[in-house]
C-alpha positions as CSV (number, residue, x, y, z in Angstrom):
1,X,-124.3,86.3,56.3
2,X,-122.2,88.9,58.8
3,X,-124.2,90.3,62.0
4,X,-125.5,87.1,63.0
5,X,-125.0,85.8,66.4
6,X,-124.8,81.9,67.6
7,X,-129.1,81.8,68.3
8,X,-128.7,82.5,64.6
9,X,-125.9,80.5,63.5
10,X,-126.2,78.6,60.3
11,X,-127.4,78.2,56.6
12,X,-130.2,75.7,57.1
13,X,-133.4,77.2,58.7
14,X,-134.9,73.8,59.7
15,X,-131.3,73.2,61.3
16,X,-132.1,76.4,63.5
17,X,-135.9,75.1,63.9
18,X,-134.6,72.0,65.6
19,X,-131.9,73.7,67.8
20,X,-134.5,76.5,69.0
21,X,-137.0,73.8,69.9
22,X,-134.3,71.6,71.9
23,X,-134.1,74.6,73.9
24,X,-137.4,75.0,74.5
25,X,-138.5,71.4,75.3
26,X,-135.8,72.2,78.5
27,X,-137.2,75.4,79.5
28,X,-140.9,75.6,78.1
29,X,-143.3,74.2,80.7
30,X,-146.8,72.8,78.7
31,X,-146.4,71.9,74.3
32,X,-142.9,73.9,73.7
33,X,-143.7,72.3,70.1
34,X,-147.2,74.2,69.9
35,X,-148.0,76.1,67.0
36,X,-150.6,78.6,66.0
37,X,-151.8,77.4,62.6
38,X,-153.6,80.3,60.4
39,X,-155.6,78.9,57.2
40,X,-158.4,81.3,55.5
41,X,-161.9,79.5,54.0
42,X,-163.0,80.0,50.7
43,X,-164.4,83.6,51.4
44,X,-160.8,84.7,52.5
45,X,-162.0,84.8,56.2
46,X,-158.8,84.0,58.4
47,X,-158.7,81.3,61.2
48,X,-156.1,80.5,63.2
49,X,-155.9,77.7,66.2
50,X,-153.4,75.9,68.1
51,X,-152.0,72.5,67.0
52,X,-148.8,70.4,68.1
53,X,-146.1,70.3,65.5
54,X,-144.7,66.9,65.0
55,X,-142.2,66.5,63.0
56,X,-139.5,68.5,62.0
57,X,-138.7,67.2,58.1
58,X,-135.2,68.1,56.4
59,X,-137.2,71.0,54.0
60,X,-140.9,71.0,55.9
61,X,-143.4,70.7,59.2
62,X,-146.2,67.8,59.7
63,X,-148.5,67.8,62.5
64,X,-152.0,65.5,62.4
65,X,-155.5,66.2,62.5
66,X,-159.1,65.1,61.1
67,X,-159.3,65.7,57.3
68,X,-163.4,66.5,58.3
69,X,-162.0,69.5,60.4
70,X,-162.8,72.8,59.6
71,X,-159.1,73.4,59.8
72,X,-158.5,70.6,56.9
73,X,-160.9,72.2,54.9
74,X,-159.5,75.1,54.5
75,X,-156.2,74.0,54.1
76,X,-157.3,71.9,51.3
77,X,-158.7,74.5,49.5
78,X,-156.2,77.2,49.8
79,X,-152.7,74.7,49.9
80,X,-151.3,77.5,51.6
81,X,-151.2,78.0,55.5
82,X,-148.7,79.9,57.7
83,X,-148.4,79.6,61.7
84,X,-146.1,81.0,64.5
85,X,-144.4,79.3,67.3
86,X,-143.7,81.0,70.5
87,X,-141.9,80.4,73.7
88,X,-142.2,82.6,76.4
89,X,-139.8,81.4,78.1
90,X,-136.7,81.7,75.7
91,X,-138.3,85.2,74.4
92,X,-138.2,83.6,71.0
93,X,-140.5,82.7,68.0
94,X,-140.4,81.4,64.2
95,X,-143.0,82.4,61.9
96,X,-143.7,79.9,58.8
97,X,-145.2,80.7,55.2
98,X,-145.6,77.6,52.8
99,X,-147.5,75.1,50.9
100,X,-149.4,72.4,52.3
101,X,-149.8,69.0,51.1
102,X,-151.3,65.8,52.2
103,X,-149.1,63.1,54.2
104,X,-151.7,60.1,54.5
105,X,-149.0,57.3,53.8
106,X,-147.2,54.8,56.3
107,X,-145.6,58.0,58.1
108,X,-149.4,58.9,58.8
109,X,-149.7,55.3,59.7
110,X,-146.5,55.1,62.1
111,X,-147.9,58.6,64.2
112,X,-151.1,57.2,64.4
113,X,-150.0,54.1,66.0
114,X,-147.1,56.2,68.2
115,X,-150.1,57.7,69.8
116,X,-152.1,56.4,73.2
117,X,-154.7,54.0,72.7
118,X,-157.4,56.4,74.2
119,X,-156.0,59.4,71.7
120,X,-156.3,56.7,68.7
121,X,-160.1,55.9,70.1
122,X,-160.3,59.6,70.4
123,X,-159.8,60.3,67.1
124,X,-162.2,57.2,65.5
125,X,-165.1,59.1,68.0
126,X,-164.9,62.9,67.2
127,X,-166.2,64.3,64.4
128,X,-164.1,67.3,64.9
129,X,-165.4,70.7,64.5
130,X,-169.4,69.7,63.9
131,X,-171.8,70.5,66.7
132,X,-171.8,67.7,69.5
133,X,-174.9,68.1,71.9
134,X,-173.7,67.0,75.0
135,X,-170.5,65.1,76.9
136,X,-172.3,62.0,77.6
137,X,-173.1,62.0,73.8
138,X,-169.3,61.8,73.0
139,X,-168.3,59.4,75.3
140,X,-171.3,57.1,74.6
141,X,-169.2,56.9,70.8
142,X,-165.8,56.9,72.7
143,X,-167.6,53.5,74.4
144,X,-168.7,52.4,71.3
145,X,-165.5,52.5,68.8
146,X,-163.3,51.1,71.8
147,X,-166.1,47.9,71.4
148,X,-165.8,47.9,67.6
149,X,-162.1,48.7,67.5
150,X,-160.5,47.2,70.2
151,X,-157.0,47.8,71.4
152,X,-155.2,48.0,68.2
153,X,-157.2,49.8,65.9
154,X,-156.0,51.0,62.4
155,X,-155.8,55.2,61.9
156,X,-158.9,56.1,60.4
157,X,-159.4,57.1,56.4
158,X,-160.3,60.4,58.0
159,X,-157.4,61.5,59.5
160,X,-153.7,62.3,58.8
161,X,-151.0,64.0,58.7
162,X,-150.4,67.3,56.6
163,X,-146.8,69.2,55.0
164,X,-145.7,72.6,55.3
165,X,-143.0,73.1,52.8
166,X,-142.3,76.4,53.5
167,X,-141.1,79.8,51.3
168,X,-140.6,81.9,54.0
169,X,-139.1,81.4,57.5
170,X,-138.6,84.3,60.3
171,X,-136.7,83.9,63.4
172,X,-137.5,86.5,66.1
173,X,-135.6,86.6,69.5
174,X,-136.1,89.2,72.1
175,X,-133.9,92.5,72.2
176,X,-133.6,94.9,75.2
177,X,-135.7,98.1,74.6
178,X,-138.1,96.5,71.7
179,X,-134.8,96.4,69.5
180,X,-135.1,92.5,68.5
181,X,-133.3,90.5,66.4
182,X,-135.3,89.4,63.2
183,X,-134.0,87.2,60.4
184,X,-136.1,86.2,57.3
185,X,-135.4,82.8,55.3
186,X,-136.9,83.2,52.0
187,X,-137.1,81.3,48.5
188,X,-138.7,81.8,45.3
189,X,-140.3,78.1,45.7
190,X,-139.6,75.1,47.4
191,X,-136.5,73.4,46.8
192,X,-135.0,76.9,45.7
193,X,-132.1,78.4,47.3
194,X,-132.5,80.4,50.8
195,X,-131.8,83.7,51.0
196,X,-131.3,85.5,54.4
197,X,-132.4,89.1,55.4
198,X,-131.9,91.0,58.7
199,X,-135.3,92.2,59.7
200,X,-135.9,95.7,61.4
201,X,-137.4,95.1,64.8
């Protein structure tokens, strides 16, 4: 497609994901792979919340969580999600639409055991997103799964990865006087061709 500058260069969106967040890994200062994640429950209220992005697949996003979350609730009810990554610092962001699937297989496994021992612990000791009375209270069951755990212990069957396979991909960059650059990836359905749109700002 004409009218496209080098930010934008390219055919393959997650080819442009990869090369946007390369930049921002040099200039962002905290998470440059930070996303806000928007679900909806089953009443069709929204939520939204920040999680790390992971992985970067050839044709979709994984990041982890507790499959007892509120958050992986919702998205597996709906299979849907979308989320938005911003960096301030490059005056940039991609917005994602897609389908959401499970990934609790050996990459699951391979995260899990990429992480530090105290996140692993971490994860064995929340019950994310149910009500905790105190501190002490969660780090009495931090105490407790390091004892029955040890220093290697296996991911739990509650948590895991999940897949963003996405139908829809914006890229937004800054412009001088409001007048930004916008370009839309879109496809019927995943593994269907990409078309490109220019986006007024």
């Amino acid at each position: 497609m004409a009218d496209r500058d080098d930010k934008f260069a390219g055919e393959d969106p997650f080819v442009l994901v990869r090369q946007w967040l390369a930049e921002a890994e040099a200039s962002e200062i905290n998470d440059p792979n930070a996303i806000a994640l928007s679900t909806v429950d089953a009443s069709g209220m929204p939520n939204a919340r920040m999680v790390l992005l992971k992985e970067v697949e050839d044709d979709a996003f994984v990041f982890y969580t507790n499959y007892e979350s509120a958050k992986a609730g919702e998205l597996d009810h709906a299979e849907k999600a979308a989320f938005v990554m911003h960096w301030k610092s490059l005056r940039r962001q991609v917005r994602v639409r897609g389908h959401v699937e499970k990934e609790d297989g050996p990459q699951a496994d391979a995260y899990y055991a990429s992480r530090s021992l105290k996140s692993r612990l971490g994860a064995w000791a929340s019950a994310q997103s149910q009500p905790l009375d105190s501190r002490a209270t969660l780090m009495a069951k931090v105490a407790k799964v390091t004892a029955q755990h040890g220093t290697s212990p296996a991911r739990p069957p509650f948590w895991g990865g999940y897949r963003i396979t996405p139908v829809e991909i914006e890229f937004w960059a800054d412009g001088a006087f409001r007048l930004h650059d916008r370009f839309r990836w879109s496809r019927e359905n995943p593994g269907a061709q990409w078309s490109i749109l220019r986006l007024s700002p």
